[in-house]
C-alpha positions as CSV (number, residue, x, y, z in Angstrom):
1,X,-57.8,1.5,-3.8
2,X,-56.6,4.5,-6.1
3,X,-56.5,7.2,-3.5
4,X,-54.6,5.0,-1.0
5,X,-51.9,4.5,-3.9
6,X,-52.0,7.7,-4.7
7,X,-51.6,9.0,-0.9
8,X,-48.7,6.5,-0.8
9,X,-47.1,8.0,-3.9
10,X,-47.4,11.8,-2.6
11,X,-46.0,10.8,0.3
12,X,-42.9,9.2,-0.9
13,X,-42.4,11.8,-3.6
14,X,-42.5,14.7,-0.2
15,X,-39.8,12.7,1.7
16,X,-38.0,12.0,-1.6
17,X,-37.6,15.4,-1.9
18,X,-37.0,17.1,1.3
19,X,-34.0,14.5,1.7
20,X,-32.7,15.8,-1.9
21,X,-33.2,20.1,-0.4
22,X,-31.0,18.7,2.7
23,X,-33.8,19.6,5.1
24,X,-35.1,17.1,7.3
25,X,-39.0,15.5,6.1
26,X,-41.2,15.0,9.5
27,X,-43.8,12.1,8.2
28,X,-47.3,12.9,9.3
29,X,-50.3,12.1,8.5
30,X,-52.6,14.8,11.1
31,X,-55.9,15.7,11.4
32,X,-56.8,18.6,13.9
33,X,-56.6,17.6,17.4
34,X,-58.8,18.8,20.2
35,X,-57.6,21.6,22.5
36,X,-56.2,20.0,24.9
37,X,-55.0,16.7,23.4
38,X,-52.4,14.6,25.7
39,X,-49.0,16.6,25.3
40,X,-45.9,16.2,23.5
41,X,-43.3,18.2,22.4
42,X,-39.6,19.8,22.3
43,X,-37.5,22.9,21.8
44,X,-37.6,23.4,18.2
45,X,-35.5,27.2,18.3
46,X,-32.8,26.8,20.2
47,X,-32.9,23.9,18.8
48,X,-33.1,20.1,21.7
49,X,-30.8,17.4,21.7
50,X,-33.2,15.0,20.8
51,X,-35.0,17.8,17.4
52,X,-31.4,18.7,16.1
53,X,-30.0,14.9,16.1
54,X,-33.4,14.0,14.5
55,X,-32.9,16.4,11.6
56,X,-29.1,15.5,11.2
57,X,-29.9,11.4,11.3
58,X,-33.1,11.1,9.1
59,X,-32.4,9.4,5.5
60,X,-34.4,9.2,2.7
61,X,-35.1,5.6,3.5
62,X,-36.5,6.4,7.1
63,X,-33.7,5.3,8.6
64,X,-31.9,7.7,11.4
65,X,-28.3,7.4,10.3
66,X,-26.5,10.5,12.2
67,X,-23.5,12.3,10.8
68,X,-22.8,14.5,14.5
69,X,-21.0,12.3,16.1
70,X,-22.7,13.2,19.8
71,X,-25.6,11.7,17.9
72,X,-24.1,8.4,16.5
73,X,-23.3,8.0,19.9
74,X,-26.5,8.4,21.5
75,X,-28.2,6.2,18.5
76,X,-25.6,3.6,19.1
77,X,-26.7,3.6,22.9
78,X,-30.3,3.8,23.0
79,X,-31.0,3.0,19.1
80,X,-33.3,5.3,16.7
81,X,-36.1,5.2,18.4
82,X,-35.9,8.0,20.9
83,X,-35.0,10.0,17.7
84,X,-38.2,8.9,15.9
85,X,-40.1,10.0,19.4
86,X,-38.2,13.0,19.5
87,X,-40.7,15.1,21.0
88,X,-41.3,12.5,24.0
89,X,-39.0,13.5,26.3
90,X,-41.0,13.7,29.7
91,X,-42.0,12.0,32.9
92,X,-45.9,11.3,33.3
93,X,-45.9,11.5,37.2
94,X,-43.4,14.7,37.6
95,X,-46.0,17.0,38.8
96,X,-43.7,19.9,38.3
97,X,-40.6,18.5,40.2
98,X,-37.3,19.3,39.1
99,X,-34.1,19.0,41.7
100,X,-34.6,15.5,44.3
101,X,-37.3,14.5,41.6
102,X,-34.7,13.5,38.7
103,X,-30.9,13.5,39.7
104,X,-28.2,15.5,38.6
105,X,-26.9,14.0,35.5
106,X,-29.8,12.8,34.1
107,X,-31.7,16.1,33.7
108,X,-31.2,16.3,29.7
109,X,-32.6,12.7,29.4
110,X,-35.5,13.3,31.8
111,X,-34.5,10.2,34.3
112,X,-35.4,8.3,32.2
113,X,-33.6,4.9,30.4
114,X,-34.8,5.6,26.5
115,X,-33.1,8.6,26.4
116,X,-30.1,8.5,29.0
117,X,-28.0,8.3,26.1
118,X,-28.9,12.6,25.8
119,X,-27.5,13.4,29.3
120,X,-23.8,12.9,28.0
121,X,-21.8,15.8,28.7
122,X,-19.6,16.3,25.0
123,X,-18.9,19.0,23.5
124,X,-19.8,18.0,20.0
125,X,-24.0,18.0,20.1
126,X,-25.4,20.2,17.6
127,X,-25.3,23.6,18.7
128,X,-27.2,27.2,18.2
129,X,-25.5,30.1,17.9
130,X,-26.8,32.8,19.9
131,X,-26.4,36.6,21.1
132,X,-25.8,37.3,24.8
133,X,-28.6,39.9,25.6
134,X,-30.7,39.2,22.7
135,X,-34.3,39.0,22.0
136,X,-35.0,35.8,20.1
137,X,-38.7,34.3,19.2
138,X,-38.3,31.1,21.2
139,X,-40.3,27.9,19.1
140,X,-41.9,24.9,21.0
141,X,-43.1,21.5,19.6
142,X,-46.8,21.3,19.4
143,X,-46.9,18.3,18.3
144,X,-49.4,17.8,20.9
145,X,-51.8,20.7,22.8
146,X,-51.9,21.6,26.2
147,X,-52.6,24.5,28.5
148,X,-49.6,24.9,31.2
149,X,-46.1,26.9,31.6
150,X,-42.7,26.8,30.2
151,X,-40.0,27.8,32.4
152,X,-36.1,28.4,30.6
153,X,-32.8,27.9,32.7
154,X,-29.5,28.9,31.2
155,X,-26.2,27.5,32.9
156,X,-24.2,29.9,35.2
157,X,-20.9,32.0,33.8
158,X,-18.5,28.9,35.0
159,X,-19.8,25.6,34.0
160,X,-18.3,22.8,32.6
161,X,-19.4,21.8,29.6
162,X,-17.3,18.7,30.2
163,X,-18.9,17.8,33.4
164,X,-22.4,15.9,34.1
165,X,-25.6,18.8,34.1
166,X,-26.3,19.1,37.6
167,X,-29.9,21.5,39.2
168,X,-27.3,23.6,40.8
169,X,-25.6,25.0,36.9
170,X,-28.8,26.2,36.0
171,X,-30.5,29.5,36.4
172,X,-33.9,30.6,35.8
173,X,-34.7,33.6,33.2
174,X,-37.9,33.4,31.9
175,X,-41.3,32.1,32.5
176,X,-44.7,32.2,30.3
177,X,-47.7,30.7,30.5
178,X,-50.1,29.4,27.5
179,X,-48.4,30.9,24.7
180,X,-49.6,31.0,21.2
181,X,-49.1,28.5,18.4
182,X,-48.1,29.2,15.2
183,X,-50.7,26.5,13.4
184,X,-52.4,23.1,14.7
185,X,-50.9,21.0,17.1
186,X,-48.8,18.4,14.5
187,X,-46.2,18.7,11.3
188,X,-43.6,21.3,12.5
189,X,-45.7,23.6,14.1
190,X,-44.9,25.2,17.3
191,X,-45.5,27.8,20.5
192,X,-43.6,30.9,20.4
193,X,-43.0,34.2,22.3
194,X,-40.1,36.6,22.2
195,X,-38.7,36.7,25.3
196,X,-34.7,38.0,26.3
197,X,-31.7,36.2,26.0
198,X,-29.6,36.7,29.5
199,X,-26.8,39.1,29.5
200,X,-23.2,38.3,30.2
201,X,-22.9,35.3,29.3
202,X,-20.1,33.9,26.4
203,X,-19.0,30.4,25.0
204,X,-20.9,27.4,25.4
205,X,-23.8,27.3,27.7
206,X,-27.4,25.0,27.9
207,X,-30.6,26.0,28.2
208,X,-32.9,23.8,29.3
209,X,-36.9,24.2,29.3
210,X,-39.4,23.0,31.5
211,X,-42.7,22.6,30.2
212,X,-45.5,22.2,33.0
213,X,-48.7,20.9,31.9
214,X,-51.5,22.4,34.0
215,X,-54.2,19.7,33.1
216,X,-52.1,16.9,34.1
217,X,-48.7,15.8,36.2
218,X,-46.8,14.9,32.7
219,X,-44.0,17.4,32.2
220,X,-41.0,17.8,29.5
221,X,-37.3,18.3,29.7
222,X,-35.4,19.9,27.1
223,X,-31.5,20.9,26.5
224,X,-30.5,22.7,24.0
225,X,-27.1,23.4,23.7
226,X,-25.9,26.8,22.4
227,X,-23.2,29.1,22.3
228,X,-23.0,32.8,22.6
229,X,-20.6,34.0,19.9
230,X,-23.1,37.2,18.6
231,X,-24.7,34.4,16.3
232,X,-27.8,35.0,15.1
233,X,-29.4,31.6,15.8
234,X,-27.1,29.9,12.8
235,X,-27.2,25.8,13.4
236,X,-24.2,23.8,13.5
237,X,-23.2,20.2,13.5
238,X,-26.4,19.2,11.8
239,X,-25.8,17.5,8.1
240,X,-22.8,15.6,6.1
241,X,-21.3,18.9,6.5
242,X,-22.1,19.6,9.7
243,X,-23.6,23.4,8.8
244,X,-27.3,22.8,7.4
245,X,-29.5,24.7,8.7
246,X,-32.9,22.7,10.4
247,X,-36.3,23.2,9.0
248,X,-37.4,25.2,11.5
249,X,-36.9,28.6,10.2
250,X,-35.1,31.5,11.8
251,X,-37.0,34.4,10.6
252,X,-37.0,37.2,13.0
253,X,-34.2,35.5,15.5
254,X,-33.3,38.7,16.8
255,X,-34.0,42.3,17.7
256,X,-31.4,45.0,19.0
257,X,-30.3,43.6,22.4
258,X,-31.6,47.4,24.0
259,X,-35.0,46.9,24.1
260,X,-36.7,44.8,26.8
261,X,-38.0,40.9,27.1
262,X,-41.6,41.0,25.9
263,X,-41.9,38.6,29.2
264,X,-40.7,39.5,32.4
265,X,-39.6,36.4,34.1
266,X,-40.4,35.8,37.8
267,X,-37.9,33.7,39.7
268,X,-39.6,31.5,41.8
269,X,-38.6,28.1,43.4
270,X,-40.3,25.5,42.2
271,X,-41.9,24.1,44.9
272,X,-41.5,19.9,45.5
273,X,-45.1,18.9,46.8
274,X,-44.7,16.7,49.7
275,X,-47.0,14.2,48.8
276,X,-48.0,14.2,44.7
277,X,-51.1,13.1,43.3
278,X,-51.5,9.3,42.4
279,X,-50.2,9.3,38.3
280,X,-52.0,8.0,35.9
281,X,-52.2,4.5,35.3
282,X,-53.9,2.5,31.9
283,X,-53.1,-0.4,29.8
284,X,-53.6,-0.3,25.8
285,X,-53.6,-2.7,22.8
286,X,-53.3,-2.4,19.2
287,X,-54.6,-5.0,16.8
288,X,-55.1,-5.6,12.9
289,X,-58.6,-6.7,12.7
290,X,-58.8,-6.9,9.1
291,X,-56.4,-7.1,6.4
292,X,-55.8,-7.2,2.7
293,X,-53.1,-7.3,0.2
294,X,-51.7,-3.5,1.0
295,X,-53.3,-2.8,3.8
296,X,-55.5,-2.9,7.0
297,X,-58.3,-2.3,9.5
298,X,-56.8,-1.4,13.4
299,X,-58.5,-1.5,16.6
300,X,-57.4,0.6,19.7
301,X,-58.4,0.1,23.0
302,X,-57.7,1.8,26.4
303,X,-58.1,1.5,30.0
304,X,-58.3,3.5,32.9
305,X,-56.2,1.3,35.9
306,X,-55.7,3.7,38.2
307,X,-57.6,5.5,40.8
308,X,-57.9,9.2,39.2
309,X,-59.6,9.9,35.8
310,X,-57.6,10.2,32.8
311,X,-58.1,13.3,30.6
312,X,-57.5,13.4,27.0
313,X,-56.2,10.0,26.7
314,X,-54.0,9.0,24.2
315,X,-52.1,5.7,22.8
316,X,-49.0,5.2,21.0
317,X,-47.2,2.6,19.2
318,X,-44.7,1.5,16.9
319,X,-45.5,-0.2,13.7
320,X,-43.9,-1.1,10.7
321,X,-41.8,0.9,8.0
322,X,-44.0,1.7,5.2
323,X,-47.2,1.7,6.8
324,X,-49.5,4.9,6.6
325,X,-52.0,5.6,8.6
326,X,-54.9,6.9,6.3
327,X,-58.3,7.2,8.4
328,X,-59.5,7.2,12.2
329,X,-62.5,7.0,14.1
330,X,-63.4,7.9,18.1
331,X,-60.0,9.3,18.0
332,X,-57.3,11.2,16.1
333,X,-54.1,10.1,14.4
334,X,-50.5,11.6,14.6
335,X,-47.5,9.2,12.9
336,X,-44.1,10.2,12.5
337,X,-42.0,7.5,10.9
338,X,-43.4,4.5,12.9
339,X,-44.1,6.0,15.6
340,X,-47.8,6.2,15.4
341,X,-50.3,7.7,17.8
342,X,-54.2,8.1,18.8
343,X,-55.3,10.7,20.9
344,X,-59.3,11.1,22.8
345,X,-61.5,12.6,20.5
346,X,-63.2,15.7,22.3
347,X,-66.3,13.4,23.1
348,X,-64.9,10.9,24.8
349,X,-61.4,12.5,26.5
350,X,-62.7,11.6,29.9
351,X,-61.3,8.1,31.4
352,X,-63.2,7.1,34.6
353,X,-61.2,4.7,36.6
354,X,-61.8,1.5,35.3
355,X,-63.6,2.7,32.3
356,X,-62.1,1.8,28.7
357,X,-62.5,3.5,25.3
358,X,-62.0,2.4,21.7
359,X,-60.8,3.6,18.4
360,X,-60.3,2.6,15.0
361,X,-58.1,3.7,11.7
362,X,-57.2,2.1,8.3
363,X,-53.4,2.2,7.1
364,X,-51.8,1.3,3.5
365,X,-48.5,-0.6,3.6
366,X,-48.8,-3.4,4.8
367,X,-51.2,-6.9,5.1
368,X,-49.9,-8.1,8.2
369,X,-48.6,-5.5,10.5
370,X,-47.5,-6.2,14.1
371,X,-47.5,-3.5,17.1
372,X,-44.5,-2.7,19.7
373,X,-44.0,-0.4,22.1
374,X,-47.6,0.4,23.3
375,X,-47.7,2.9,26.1
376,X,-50.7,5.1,26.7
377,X,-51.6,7.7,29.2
C-alpha cells in the first residue's frame, strides 16, 4: 500500500512541477512495448495541430484549458478529449489512400468526426517558424511502434491559408521509410531523420505528414502549420503568452541550407487500390473486477470479429481523473491523462478471427472506476 502512495505522490509532484517550468507534463506510466506494437503517433517537430494545442491547453489539474484561441475553438467543438488522444489522429481502414479516400477539407482531421474541429482553416493555430531550404531533424510520435513510411507534403507558393486544405495545395518532398527512434516507443520519445526543407517557399504554409504502416491498413494525418520567416524552428502561440516553447526540444533544427537532404525524396502517386483489404474488425471491454478503498483490479478482453487476423492488438479507454495505472499482465500499459491503453504482449499479438485474448492491470485512485470510450483494433 506504501509504494502505490508513494507512486501517487511522485507523480503529482512531476506534473506539479512541469506546469510551474511552463512546459507541458505528458502522464505516463510505460513499460517497453514490443516491436511492433499497434501504432500511434503525431508530428512532434514541426510541431501538429492536435501536439502544439495539447502543450498550450494542459493545466496543472489535468484539465485542457487552451490559451490559442484556434485551440479554444477546437476544444469548444469537439471537447478535450481529442487533445488527451493527441497522437490518434488516423483512419484504421486507409490502406494508404489519401485524395477520393478523405475529402478535401477534412484532410487535417483525418475524415474523421472527433477531430473535425482541426480541419478549420485560421490563421491563429500554433505555428513553427521555419527556414525555406533548410535542413531540419524532423521528430515523430512514438508513442506506439511500427514498421512503415512517412511521406511530407508542403502546400504550393499560392495557397490560401484562409481557404479549406484541399489534396490539390499539397506537394510531396520527402519520403523515408523505418526511421530510427530516439528511445522506446512512449513518454515524448520520437522518430527522426534530417531531411530538406523545400526551397522558395515564404509566409505561411502546412505540412502535412502521412504515416503508412506497413504491417497493417491504419494510417496517420498530420498538419502542422508553419511559417518560413528564416526561423529556426522557434514555437509560437503556445502558452498564456503565446511564445513558450514545447517540450520537445529543438536542438540541432538546422544546418546551412547548401548542403543536401540526407533523404532524397521520390515523388510518386500514391496509388488508390481498387478494391482494399477487409479492415479490421473487434469488440473490447474493460471491467473492475476487484476493488478497495484507493484502488483496483481490471480485466481486458478482446475479440477478433472480422474475417482477417489482427496483429498486435491493442485496447484503449477512458477512465477517471486520478486513476493510475500501476501494473499489467498478458499485455502492456500506456496512459496519458485518462486516456489509458493495452497493447498485445509479443506472445500473444496474433488475433485469429474469432479468437479473443485477455489482460489484466491494477490502478491507484480510485474504488469504483467506470470505463468510456472503448475502441480496440
Amino acid at each position: 500500500m506504501t509504494s502505490r502512495t508513494d507512486g501517487v505522490t511522485a507523480f503529482r509532484r512531476r506534473l506539479w512541477l512541469f506546469a510551474l517550468a511552463g512546459v507541458v507534463a505528458l502522464v505516463t506510466a510505460l513499460i517497453t512495448l514490443p516491436d511492433e506494437a499497434d501504432a500511434h503517433g503525431a508530428a512532434m517537430v514541426p510541431g501538429s495541430r492536435t501536439w502544439l494545442c495539447y502543450q498550450d491547453g494542459l493545466r496543472a489539474n489535468g484539465q485542457i484549458i487552451p490559451y490559442n484561441p484556434a485551440c479554444a475553438a477546437a476544444v469548444n467543438q469537439g471537447g478535450q478529449q481529442p487533445l488527451y488522444d493527441w497522437y490518434s489522429v488516423l483512419r484504421s481502414d486507409a490502406n494508404g489512400r489519401t485524395s477520393g479516400f478523405i475529402p478535401d477539407g477534412q484532410i487535417c482531421g483525418a475524415g474523421t468526426t472527433k477531430y473535425a474541429a482541426y480541419n478549420a482553416a485560421r490563421t491563429d493555430w500554433p505555428l513553427t517558424h521555419l527556414t525555406s531550404g533548410a535542413n531540419i531533424q524532423w521528430r515523430f510520435s512514438n508513442w506506439a511502434h511500427h514498421p512503415g513510411r512517412f511521406d511530407l507534403y508542403v502546400t504550393r507558393n499560392g495557397w490560401n491559408p484562409n481557404a479549406p486544405l484541399a489534396w490539390s495545395d499539397l506537394e510531396r518532398f520527402n519520403t523515408v521509410t523505418n526511421p530510427p527512434q530516439s528511445g522506446p516507443p512512449g513518454a515524448l520519445n520520437y522518430y527522426y531523420w534530417n531531411a530538406q526543407l523545400p526551397s522558395g517557399k515564404s509566409g505561411r504554409h502546412i505540412i502535412f505528414v502521412h504515416w503508412i504502416r506497413s504491417d497493417s491498413q491504419e494510417n496517420f494525418y498530420s498538419c502542422s502549420d508553419v511559417t518560413f520567416d528564416g526561423g529556426n524552428g522557434q514555437v509560437t502561440g503556445v502558452g498564456p503568452n503565446g511564445t513558450t516553447p514545447p517540450v520537445t526540444p529543438t536542438a540541432n533544427p538546422t544546418v546551412t541550407p547548401t548542403v543536401p537532404p540526407t533523404v532524397t525524396p521520390t515523388v510518386t502517386p500514391t496509388v488508390t487500390p481498387t478494391v482494399p483489404p477487409d479492415p479490421a474488425s473487434c469488440t473490447a471491454t474493460v471491467t473492475a473486477t476487484t476493488t478497495w478503498s484507493d484502488g483496483f483490479q481490471g480485466a481486458v478482453t478482446i475479440r477478433n470479429t472480422g474475417t482477417s487476423p489482427i496483429n498486435n492488438w491493442y485496447v484503449q479507454w477512458t477512465q477517471p481523473a486520478g486513476v493510475t495505472i500501476s501494473q499489467s499482465w498478458n499485455g502492456t500499459h500506456m496512459q496519458s491523462g485518462t486516456t489509458a491503453m493495452i497493447h498485445a504482449a509479443a506472445w500473444n499479438g496474433t488475433l485469429a478471427p474469432g479468437a479473443s485474448a485477455n489482460a489484466g492491470f491494477l490502478a491507484t485512485g480510485s474504488g469504483s472506476p467506470s470505463f468510456t470510450n472503448i475502441s480496440c483494433g
